[in-house]
Residue, then its C-alpha position, 0 to 999 in steps of 0.5 A: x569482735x563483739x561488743x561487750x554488754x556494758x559498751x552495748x548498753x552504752x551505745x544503746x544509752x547514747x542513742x537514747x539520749x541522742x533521740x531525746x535530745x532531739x525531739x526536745x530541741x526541735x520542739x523548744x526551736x519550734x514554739x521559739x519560732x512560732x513566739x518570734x513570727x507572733x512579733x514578741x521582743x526576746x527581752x522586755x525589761x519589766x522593773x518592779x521594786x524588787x528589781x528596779x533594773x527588770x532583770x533577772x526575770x522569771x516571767x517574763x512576757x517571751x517565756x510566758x508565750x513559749x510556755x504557751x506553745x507546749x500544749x498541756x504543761x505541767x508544773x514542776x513543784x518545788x519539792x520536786x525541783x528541789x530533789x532532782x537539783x540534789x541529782x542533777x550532775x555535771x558533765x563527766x558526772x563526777x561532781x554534783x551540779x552547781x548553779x550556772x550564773x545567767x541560766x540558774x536552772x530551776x532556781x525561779x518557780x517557772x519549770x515544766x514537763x512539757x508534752x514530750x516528756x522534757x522539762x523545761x526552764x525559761x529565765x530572763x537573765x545577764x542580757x538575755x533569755x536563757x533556756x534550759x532542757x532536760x531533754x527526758x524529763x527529771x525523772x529519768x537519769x542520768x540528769x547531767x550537763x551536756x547528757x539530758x541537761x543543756x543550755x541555750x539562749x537567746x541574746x536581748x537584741x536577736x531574735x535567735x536561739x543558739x547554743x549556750x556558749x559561755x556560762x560561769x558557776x556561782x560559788x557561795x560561802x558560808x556567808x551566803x557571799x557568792x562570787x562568779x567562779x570564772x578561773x581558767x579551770x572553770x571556762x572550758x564547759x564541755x571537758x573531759x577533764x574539767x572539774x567545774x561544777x557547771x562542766x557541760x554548760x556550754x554543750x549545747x553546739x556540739x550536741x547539735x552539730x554530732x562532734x565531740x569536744x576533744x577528738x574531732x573524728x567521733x560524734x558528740x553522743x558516742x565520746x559522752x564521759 
């Protein structure tokens, strides 16, 4: 039977993603690679009277070298962080994206398109350097968790980039009092069903290795919600 135009364009948006995705964590696994044989540590504690502890740290050395890797990268403003966090979604795209406890995307000033059109956000966070991608860049849509938005880190004592495996969503009052929503609703970060406002965070492995999270006979890209 022929495809119908919507499931086309469908396939057709998946491919698009899937390519992105791609390129981008190929060029972030690279410039990681490049920063590990130079001989810098991933997690360099630099306390300040802000932070006597060091961490969370925007800037730190690690990224700093990373950033470097890209050539010609290009400041995201704060005006522009603050719209496209207004845009940004959760995985079944239902639910506008919350912040993610240790990654915090785009929250510090430390956020860049990089030469292949992806943006890129490095923090130094909960025992290790995160690293968040939008894999075509914050103007292009659909800006979702687990779509263009995925996250890795690199745990403090490794010298290895791996998938995001575990991430919990900050829920604040009206306070301003934020407690880390970890609820059994909220763990499983690449669902279908989950409501979680973090829903994809933790995407990253299965894009990587093309399977998707509920039905192991289909590949990542073509099961996206």
């Amino acid at each position: 039977a022929a495809m119908t135009l919507p499931a086309l364009i469908q396939k057709n948006n998946a491919k698009a993603l899937e390519a992105a995705f791609k390129k981008s964590y190929s060029n972030l696994y690279s410039a990681f690679n490049q920063v590990i044989a130079e001989g810098y540590p991933v997690y360099i504690l630099n306390p300040t009277e802000d932070r006597p502890d060091g961490d969370p740290d925007w800037n730190s050395e690690f990224a700093q070298q990373v950033y470097s890797k890209y050539r010609q990268l290009k400041r995201i403003s704060e005006k522009e962080r603050e719209e496209y966090k207004k845009s940004a979604k959760n995985f079944t795209k239902k639910t506008p994206m919350g912040i993610p406890r240790c990654s915090q995307y785009m929250e510090g000033d430390g956020a860049f398109i990089t030469p292949d059109g992806s943006a890129i956000s490095i923090f130094q966070n909960c025992s290790g350097l995160w690293f968040t991608v939008d894999t075509n860049g914050i103007k292009k849509g659909p800006n979702a968790l687990g779509h263009d938005i995925f996250i890795f880190v690199a745990p403090r004592n490794t010298q290895k980039l791996i998938p995001a495996n575990t991430e919990s969503e900050v829920k604040c009052d009206e306070d301003g009092n934020c407690e880390y929503n970890n609820t059994e609703e909220t763990k499983d970060k690449c669902s279908n069903t989950s409501k979680s406002s973090i829903n994809g965070a933790t995407c990253a492995s299965y894009a990587i290795s093309d399977t998707c999270p509920w039905d192991g006979t289909k590949g990542y890209w073509e099961c996206l919600p």
